[in-house]
C-alpha positions in Angstrom: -37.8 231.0 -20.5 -37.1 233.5 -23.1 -33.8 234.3 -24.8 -32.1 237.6 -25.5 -29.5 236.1 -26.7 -28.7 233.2 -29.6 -25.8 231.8 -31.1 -24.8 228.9 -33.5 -21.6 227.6 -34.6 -20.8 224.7 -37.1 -17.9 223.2 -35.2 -17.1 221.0 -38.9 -16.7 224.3 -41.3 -16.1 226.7 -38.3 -19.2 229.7 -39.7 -20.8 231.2 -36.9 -23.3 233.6 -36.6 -25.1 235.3 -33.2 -27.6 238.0 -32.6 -29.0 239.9 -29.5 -33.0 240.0 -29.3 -34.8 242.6 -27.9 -38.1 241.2 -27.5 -36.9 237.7 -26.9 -37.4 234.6 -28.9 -38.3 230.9 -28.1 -37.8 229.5 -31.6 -35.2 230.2 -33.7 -32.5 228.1 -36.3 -28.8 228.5 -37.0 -30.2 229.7 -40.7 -31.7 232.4 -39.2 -28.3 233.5 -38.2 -27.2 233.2 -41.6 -25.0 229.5 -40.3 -25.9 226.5 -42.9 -25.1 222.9 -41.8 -25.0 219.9 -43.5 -25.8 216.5 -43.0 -23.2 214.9 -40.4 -22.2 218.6 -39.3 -21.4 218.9 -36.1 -23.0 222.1 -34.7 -23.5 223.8 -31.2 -26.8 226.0 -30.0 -26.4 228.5 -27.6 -29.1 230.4 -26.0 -29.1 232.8 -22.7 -32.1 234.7 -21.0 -33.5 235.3 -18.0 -35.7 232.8 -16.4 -39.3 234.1 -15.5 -41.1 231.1 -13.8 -43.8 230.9 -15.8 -42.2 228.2 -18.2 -39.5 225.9 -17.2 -35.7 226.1 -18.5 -35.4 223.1 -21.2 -36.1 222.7 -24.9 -36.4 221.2 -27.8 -34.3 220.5 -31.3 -35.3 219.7 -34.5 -32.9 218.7 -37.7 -30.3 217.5 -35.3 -29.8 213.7 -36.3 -32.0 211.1 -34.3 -29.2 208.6 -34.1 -27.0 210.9 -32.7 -26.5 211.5 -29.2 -26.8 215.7 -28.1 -24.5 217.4 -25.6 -26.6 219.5 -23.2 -25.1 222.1 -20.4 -27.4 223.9 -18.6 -25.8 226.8 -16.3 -27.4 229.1 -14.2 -25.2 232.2 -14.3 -26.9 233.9 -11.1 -25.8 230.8 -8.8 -22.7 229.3 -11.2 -24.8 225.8 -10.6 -24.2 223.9 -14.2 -25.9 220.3 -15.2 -24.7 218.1 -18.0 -27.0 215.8 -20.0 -25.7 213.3 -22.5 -29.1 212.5 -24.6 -30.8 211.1 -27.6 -34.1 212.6 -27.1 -35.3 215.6 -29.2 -36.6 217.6 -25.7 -35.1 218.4 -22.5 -35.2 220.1 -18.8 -32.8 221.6 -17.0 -34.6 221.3 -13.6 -35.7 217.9 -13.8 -31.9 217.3 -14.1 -31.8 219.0 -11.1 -30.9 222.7 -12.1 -32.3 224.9 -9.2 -33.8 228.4 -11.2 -35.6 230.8 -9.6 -37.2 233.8 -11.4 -34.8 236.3 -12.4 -31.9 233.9 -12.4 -29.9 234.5 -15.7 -29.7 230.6 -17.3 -27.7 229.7 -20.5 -28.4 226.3 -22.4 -25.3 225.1 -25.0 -26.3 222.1 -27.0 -23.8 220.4 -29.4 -24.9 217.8 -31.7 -25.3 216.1 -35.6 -27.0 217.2 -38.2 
């Protein structure tokens, strides 16, 4: 899944930053939207696109604290379906969870969590 659009807000200082990408990105970190964190900063992701079946809707975090446990909503805006995830783990999926996305759908993915 690629996302056109990115957000990320630190929930402790309340700096927030967003952008709308043309060609899509997969990677991308709250720095890049000009939002700095430190450690024990709580901070929430937010990414949207359009899912194209070629890769599944999930991901991965890095510099979110290990020991902390991550908030994950997945929501499929085409069908309003929406699975929760309480996790530890670095990576995730949306359909194994049980998220039903077929190509085209529009999906969003909020993840709140430590630095």
């Amino acid at each position: 899944m690629t996302l056109r659009r990115i957000a990320c807000r630190n929930l402790t200082t309340g700096q927030a930053g967003g952008a709308v990408v043309a060609g899509g990105t997969t990677e991308w970190t709250c720095g890049d939207l000009g939002v700095e964190a430190d450690p024990s900063d709580r901070v929430l992701l937010n990414g949207a696109g359009a899912a194209d079946g070629s890769s599944g809707v999930g991901g991965t975090v890095e510099a979110l604290s290990p020991s902390t446990l991550r908030r994950i909503s997945c929501r499929n805006l085409t069908t309003a379906q929406t699975v929760e995830l309480v996790t530890g783990a670095d990576s995730w999926d949306c359909e194994a969870e049980g998220l039903v996305v077929t190509p085209g759908d529009r999906v969003e993915q909020t993840i709140t969590g430590e630095v």
